[in-house]
Backbone and ligand atoms as CSV (ligand in chain L), in Angstrom:
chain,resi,resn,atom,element,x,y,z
A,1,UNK,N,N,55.630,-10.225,-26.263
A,1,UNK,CA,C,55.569,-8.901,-25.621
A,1,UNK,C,C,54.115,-8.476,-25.428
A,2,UNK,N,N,53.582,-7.991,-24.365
A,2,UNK,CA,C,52.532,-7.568,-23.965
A,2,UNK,C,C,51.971,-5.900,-24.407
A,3,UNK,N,N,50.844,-6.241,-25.022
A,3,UNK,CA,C,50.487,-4.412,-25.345
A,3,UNK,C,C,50.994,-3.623,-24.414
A,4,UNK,N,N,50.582,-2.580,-24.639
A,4,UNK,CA,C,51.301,-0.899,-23.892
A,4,UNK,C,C,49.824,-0.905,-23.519
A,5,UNK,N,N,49.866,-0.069,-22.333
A,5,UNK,CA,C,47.987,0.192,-21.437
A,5,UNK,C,C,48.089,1.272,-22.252
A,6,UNK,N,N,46.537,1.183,-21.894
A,6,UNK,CA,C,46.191,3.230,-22.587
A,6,UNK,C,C,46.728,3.841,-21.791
A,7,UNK,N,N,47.565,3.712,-20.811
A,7,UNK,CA,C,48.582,4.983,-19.853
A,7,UNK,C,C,49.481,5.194,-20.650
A,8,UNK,N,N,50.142,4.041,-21.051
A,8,UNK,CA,C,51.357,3.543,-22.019
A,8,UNK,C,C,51.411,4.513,-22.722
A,9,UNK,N,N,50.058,3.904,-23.910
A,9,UNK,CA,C,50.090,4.756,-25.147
A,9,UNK,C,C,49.708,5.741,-24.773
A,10,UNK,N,N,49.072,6.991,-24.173
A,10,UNK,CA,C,49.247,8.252,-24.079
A,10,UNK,C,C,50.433,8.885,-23.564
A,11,UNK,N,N,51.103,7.729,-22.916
A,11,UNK,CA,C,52.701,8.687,-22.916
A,11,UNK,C,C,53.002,8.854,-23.657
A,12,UNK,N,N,53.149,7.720,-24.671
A,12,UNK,CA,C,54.197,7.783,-26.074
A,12,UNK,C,C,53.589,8.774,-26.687
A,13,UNK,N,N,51.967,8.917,-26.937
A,13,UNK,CA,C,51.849,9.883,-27.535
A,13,UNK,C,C,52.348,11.767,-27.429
A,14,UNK,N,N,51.999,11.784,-26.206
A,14,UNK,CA,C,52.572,12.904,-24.719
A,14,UNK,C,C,53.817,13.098,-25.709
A,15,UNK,N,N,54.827,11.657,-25.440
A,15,UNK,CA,C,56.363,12.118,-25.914
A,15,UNK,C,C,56.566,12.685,-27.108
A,16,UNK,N,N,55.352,12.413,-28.276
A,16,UNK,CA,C,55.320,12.232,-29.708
A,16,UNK,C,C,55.211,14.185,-29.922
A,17,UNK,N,N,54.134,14.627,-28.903
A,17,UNK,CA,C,53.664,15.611,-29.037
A,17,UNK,C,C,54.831,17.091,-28.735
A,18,UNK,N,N,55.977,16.294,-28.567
A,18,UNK,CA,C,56.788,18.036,-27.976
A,18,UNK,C,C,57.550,17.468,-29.432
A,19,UNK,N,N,57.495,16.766,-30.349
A,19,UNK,CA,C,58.169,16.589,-31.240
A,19,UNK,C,C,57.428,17.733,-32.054
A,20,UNK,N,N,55.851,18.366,-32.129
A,20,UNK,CA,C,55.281,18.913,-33.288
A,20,UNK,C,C,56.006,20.079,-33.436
A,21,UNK,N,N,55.925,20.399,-34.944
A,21,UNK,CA,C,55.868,21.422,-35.074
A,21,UNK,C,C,54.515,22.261,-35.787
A,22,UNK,N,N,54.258,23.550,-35.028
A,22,UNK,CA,C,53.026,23.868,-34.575
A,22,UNK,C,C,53.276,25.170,-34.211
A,23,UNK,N,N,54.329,26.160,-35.362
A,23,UNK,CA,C,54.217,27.556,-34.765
A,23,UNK,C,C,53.009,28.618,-35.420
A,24,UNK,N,N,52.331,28.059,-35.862
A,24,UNK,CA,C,51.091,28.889,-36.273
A,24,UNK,C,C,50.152,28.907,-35.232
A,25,UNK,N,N,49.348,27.097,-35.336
A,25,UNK,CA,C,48.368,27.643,-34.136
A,25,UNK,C,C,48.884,27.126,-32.787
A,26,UNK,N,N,49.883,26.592,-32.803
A,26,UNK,CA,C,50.535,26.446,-31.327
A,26,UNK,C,C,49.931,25.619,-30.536
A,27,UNK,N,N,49.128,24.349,-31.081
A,27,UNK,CA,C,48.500,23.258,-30.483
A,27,UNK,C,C,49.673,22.372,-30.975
A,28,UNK,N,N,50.361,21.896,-29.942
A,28,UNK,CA,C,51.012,20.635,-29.738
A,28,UNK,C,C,50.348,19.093,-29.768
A,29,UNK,N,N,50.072,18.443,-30.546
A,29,UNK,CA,C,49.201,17.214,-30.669
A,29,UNK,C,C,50.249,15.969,-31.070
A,30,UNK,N,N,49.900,14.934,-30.111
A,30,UNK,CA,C,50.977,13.652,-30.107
A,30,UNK,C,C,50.072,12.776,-30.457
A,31,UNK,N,N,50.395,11.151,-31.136
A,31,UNK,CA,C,49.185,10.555,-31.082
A,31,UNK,C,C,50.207,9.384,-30.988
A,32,UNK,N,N,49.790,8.109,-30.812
A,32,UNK,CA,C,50.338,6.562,-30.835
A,32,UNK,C,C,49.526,5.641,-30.746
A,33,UNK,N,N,49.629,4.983,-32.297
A,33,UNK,CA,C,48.961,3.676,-32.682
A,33,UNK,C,C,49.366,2.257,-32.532
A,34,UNK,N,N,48.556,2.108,-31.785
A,34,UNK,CA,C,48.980,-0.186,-31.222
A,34,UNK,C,C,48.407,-0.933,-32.354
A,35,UNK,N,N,49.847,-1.394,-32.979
A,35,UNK,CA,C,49.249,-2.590,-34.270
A,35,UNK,C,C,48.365,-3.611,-33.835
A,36,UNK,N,N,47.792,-4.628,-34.269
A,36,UNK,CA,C,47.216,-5.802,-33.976
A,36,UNK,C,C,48.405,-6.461,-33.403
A,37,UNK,N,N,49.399,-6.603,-34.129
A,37,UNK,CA,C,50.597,-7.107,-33.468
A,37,UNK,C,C,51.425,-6.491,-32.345
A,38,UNK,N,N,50.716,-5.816,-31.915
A,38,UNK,CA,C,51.688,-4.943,-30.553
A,38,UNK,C,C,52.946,-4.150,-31.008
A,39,UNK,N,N,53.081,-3.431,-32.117
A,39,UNK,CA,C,53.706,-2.575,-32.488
A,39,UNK,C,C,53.516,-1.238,-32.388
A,40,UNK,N,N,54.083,-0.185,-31.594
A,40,UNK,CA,C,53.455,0.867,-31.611
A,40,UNK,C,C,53.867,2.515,-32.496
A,41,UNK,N,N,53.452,3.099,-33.223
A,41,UNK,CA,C,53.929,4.361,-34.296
A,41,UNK,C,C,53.454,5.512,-33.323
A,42,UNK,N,N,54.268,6.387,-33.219
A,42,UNK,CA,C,53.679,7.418,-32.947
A,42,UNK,C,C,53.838,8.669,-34.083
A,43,UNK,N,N,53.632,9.831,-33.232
A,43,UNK,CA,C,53.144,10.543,-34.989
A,43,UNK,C,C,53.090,12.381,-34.172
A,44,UNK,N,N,52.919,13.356,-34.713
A,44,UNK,CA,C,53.259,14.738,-34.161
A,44,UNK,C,C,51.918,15.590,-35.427
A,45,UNK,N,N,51.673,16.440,-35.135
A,45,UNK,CA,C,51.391,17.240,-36.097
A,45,UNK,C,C,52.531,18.123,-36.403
A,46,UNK,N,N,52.911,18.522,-38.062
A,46,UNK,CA,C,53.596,19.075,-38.412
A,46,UNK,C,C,52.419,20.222,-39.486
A,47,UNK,N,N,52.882,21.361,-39.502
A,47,UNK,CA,C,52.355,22.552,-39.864
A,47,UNK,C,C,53.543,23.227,-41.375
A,48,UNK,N,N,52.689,23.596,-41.920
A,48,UNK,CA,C,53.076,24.513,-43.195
A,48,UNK,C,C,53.059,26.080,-43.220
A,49,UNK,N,N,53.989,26.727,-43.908
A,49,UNK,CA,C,53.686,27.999,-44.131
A,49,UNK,C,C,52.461,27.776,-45.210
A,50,UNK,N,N,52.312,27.498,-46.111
A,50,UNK,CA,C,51.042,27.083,-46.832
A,50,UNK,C,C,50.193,26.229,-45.751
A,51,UNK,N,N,49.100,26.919,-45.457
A,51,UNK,CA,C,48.662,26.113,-43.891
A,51,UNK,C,C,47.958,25.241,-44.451
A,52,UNK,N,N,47.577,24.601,-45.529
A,52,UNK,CA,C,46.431,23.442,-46.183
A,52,UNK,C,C,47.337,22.494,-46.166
A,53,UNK,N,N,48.716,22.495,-46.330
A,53,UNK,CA,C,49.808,21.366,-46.811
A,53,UNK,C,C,50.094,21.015,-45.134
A,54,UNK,N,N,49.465,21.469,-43.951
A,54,UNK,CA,C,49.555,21.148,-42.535
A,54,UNK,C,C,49.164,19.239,-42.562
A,55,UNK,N,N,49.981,18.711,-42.029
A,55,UNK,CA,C,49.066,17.354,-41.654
A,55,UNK,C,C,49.054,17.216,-39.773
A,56,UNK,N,N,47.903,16.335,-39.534
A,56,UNK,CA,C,47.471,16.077,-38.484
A,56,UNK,C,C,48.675,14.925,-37.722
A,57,UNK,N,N,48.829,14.518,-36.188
A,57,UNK,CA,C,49.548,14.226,-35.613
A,57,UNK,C,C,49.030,12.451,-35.838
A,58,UNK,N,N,47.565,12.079,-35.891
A,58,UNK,CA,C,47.306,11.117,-35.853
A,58,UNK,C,C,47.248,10.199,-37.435
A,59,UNK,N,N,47.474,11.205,-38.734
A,59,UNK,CA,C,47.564,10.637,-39.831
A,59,UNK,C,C,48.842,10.242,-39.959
A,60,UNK,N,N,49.962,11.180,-38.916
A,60,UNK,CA,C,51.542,10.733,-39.746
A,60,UNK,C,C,51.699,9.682,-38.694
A,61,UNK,N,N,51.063,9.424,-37.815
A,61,UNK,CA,C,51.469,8.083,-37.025
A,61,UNK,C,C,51.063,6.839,-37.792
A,62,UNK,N,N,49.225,6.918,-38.304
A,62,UNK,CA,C,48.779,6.054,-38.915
A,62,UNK,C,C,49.697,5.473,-40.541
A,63,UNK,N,N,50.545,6.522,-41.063
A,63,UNK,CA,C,50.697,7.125,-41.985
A,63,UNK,C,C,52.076,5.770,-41.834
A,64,UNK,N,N,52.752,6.532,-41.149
A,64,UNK,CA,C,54.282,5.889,-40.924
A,64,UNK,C,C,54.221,4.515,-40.504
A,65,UNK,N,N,52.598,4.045,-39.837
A,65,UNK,CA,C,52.644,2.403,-39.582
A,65,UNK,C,C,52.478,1.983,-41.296
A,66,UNK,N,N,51.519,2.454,-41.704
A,66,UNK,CA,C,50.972,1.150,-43.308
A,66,UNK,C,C,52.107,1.199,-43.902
A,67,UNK,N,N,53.159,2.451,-43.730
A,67,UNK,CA,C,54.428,2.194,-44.969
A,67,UNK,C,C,55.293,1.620,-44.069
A,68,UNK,N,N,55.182,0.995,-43.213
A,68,UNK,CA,C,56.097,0.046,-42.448
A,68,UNK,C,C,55.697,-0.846,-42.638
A,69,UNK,N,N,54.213,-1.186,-43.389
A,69,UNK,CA,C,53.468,-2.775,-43.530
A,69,UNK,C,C,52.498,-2.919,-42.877
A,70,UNK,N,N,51.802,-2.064,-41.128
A,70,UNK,CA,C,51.039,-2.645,-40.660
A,70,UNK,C,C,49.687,-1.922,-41.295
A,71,UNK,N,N,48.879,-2.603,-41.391
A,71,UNK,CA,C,47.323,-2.413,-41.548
A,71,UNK,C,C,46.099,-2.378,-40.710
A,72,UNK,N,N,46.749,-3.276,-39.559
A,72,UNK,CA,C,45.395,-3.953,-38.702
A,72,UNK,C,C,46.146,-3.239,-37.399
A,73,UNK,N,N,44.673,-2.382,-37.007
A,73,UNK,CA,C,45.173,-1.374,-35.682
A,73,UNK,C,C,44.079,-2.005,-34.498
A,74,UNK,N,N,44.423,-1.719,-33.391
A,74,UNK,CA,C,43.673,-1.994,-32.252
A,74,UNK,C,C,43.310,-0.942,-31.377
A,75,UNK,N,N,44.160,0.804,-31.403
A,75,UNK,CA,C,43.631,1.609,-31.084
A,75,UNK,C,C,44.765,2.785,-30.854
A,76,UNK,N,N,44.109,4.157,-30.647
A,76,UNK,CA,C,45.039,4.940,-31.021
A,76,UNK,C,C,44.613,6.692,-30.067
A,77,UNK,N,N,45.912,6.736,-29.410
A,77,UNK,CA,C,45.582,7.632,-28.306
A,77,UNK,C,C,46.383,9.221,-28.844
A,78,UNK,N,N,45.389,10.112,-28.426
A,78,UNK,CA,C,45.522,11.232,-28.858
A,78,UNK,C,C,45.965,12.086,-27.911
A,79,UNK,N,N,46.502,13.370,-27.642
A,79,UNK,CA,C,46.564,14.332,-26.565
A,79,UNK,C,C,47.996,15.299,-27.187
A,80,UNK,N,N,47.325,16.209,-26.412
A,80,UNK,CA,C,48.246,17.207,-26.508
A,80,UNK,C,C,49.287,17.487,-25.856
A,81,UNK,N,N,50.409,18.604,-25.719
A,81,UNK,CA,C,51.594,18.474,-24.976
A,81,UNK,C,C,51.567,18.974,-23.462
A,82,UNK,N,N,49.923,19.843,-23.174
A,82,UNK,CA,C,50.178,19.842,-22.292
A,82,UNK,C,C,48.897,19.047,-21.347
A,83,UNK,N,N,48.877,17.986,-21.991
A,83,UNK,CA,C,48.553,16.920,-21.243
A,83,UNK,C,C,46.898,16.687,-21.254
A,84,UNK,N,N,46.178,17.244,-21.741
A,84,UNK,CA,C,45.054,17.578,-21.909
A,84,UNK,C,C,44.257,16.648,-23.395
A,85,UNK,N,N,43.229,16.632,-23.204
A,85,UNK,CA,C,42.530,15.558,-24.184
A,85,UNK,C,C,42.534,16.313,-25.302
A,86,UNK,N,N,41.919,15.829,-27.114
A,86,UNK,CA,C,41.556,16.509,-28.182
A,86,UNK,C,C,41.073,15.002,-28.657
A,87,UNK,N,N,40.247,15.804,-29.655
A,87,UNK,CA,C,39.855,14.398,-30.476
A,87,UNK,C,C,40.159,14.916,-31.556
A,88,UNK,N,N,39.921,13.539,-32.378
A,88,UNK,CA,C,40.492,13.447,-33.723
A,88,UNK,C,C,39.465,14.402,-34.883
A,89,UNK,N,N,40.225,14.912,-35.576
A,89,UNK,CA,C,39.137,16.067,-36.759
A,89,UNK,C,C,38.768,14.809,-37.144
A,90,UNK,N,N,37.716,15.106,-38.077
A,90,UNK,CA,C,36.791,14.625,-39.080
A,90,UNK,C,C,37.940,14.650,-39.925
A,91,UNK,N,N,38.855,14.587,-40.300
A,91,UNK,CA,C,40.082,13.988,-41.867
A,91,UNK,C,C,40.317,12.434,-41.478
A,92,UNK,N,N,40.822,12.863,-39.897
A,92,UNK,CA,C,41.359,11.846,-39.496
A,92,UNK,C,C,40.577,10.828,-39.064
A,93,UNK,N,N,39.498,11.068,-38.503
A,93,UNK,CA,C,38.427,9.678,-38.629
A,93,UNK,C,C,38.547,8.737,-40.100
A,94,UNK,N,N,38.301,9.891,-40.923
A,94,UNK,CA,C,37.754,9.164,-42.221
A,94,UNK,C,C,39.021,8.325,-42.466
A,95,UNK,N,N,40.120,8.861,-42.358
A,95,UNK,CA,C,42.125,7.982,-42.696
A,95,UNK,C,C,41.773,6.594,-41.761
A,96,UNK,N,N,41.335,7.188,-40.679
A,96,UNK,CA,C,41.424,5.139,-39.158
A,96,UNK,C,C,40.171,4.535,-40.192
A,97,UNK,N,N,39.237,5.667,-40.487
A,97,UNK,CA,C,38.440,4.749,-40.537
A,97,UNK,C,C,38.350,3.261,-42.006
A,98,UNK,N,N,39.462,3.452,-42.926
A,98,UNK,CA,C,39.521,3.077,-43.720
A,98,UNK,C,C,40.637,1.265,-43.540
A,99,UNK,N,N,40.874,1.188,-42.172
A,99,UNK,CA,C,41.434,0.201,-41.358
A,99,UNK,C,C,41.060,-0.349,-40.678
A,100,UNK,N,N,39.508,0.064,-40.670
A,100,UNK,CA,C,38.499,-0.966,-39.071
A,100,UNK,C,C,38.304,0.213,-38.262
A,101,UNK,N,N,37.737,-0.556,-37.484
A,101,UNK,CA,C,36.598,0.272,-36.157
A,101,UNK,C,C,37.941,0.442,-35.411
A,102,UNK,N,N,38.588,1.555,-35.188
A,102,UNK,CA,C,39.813,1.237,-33.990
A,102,UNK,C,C,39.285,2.113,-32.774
A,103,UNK,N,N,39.580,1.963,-31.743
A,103,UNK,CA,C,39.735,2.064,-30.548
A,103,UNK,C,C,40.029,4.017,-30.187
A,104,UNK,N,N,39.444,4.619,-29.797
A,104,UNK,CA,C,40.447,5.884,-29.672
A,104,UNK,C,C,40.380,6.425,-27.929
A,105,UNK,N,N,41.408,6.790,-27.993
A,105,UNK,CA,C,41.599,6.937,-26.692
A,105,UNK,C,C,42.478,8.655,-26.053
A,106,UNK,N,N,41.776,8.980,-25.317
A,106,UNK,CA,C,41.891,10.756,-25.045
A,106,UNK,C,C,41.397,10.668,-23.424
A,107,UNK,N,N,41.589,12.232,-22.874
A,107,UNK,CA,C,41.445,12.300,-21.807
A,107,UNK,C,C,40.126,13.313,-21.840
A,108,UNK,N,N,39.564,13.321,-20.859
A,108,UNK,CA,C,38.342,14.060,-20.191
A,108,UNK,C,C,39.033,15.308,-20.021
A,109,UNK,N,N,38.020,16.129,-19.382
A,109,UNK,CA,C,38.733,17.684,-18.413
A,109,UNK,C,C,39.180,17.525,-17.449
A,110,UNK,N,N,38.984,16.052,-17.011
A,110,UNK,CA,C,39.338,16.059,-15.633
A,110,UNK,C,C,40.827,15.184,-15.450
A,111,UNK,N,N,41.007,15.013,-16.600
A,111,UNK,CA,C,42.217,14.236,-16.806
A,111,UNK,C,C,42.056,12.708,-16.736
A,112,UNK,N,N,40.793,12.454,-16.831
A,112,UNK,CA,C,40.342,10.347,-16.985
A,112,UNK,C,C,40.704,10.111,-18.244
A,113,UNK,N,N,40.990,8.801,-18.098
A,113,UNK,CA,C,41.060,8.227,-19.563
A,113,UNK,C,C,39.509,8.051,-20.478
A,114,UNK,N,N,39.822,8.713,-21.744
A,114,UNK,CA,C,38.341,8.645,-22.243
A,114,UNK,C,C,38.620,7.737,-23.313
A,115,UNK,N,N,37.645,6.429,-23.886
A,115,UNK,CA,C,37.832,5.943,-25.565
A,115,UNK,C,C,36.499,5.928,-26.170
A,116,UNK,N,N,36.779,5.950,-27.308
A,116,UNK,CA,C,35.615,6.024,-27.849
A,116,UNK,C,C,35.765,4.749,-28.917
A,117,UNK,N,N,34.544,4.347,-29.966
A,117,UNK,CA,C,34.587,3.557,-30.983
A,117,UNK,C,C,34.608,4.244,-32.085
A,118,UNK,N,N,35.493,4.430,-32.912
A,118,UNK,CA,C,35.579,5.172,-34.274
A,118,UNK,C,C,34.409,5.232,-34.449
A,119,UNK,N,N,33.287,3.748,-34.734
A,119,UNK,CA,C,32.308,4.218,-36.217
A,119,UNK,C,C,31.052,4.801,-34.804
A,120,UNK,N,N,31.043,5.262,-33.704
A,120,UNK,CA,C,30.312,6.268,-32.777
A,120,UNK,C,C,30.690,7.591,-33.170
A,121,UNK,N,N,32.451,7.775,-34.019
A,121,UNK,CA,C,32.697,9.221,-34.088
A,121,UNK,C,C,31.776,9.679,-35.405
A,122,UNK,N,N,32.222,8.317,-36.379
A,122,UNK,CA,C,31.887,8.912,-37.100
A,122,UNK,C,C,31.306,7.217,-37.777
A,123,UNK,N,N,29.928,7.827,-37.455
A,123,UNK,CA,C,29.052,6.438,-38.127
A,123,UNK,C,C,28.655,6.470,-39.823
A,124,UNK,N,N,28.584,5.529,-40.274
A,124,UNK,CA,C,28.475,5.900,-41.863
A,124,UNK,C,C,29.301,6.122,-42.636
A,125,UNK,N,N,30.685,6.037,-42.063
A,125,UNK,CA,C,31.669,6.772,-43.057
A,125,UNK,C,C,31.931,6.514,-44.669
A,126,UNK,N,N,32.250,7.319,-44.890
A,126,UNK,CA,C,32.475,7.094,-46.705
A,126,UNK,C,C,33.367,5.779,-46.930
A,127,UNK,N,N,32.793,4.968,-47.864
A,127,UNK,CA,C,33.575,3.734,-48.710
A,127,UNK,C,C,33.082,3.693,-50.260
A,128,UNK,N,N,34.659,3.534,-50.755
A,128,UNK,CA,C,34.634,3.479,-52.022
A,128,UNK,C,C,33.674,2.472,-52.625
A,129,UNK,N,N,34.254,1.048,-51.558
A,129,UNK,CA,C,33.345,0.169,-52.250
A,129,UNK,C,C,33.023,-0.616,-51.123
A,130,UNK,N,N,31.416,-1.563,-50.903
A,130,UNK,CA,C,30.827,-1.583,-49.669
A,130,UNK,C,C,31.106,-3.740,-49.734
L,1,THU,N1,N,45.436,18.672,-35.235
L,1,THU,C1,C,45.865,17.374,-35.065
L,1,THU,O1,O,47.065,17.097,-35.063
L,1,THU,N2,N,44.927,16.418,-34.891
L,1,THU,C2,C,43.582,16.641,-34.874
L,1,THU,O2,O,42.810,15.688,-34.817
L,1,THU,C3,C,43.071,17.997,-34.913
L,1,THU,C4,C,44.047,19.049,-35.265
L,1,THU,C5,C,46.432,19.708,-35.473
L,1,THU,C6,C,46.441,20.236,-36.874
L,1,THU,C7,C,47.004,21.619,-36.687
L,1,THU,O3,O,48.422,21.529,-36.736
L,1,THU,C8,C,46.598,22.005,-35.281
L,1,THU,O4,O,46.187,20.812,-34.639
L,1,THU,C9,C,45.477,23.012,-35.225
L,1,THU,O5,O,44.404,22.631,-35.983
């Protein structure tokens, strides 16, 4: 089976994103991660009345691949529900970044496909052990 394009995966993510729940701040965020093996997770942000216990859309995707087994990612597209780019907080860098340099992929203002290289988001990142 052949990867999903980054069109692909920002649909799935797109689809992932009317799944959030998000009645506090009302940002709808979808995300979908391509294993090394062409497997793809997608993931929603879900929100708390305790708003700290909130998790991000791109950790429960990343989240729901490693407890399925996968480890090794190739890249991972973000966006919101109404179709529009976001990038990943600084939590969620540091979570990809603990799996390799992956791939991220979002849209411009103008609606282009944008990617970036994780360690450009966030160069240096924290490791336990080097
Ligand atoms: N959010 C994500 O899902 N991913 C990010 O990278 C940034 C923020 C969510 C968390 C919260 O539910 C909402 O967006 C507003 O911060």
């Amino acid at each position: 089976m052949t990867d999903p394009s980054d069109e692909e995966l920002i649909e799935i993510a797109l689809g992932a994103s009317k799944n959030a729940y998000a009645p506090y701040s009302k940002l709808n965020v979808g995300a979908a991660i391509l294993t090394e093996d062409g497997k793809v997770f997608s993931g929603c942000n879900i929100e708390n009345s305790s708003y700290g216990l909130s998790i991000c859309a791109e950790r429960v995707a990343i989240f729901k691949a490693i407890s399925e087994g996968y480890k090794k990612f190739k890249k991972i597209a973000v966006i919101l529900s109404d179709n529009s780019g976001i990038m990943p907080c600084g939590a969620c860098r540091q979570v990809l970044a603990e799996y390799g340099d992956i791939e991220i992929i979002t849209l411009d203002q103008k609606g282009g496909i944008v990617k970036y290289k994780l360690s450009n988001l966030l160069p240096n990142s924290f490791r336990l052990y080097k």
